[in-house]
C-alpha positions in Angstrom: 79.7 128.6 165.8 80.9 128.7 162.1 84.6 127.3 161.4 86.5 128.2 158.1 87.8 126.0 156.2 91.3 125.7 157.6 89.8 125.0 161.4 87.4 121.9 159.5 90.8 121.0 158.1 92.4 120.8 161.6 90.0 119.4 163.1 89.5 116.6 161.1 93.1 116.1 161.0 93.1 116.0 164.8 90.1 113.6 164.9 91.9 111.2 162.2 94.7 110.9 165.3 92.2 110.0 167.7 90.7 107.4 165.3 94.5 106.1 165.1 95.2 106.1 168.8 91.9 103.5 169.2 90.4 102.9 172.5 93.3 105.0 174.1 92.0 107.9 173.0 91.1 111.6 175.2 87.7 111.6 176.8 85.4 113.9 175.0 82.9 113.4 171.8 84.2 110.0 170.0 85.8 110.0 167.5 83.2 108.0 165.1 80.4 111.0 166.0 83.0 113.7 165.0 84.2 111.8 161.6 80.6 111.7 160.8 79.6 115.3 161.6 82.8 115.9 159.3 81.9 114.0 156.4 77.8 115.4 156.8 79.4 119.0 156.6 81.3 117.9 153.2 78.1 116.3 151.8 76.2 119.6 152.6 78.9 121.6 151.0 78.9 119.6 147.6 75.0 119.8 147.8 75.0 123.4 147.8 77.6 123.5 145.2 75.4 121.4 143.2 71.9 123.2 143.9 74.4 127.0 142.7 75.2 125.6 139.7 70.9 124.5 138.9 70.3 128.1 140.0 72.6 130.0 137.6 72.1 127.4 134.8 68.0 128.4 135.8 68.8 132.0 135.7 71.0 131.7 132.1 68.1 130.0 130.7 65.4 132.5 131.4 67.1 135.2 130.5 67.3 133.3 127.4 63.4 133.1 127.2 62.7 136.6 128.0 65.3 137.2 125.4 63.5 135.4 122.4 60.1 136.6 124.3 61.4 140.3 123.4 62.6 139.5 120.0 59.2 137.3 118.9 56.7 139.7 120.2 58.5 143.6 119.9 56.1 145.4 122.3 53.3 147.5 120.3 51.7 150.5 121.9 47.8 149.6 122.3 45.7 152.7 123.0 43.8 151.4 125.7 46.9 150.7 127.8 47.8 154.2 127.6 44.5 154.5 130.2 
């Protein structure tokens, strides 16, 4: 099951008023294993923010490389290539 944003937002929200309540809280998961499947799913989202970022910074850089590559060493046409 995948929840957007505003259901994680509700959910936690819901959860906080459970943590509130105490020991007089619904039956169900408790409260403590939800808050920390809540904050593991923010973690997760601010590492694949992180590991984005590395990958277009990787992809920026290359293009530099093959950039100068191009530029340093114009390709030649070698006859025996042609074969």
């Amino acid at each position: 099951m995948i929840l957007s944003s505003s259901q994680l937002r509700a959910l936690k929200e819901r959860n906080d008023e459970e943590l509130r309540k105490g020991k007089h809280g619904k039956y169900g998961y408790p409260a403590h294993t939800i808050q920390d499947l809540l904050l593991t799913i923010e973690a997760m989202k601010k590492e694949k923010k992180k590991w984005k970022q590395l990958a277009q910074e990787r992809g920026k850089v290359l293009h530099d490389v093959l950039t100068l590559t191009i530029k340093a060493a114009p390709p030649t046409s070698d006859p025996d290539d042609e074969l």
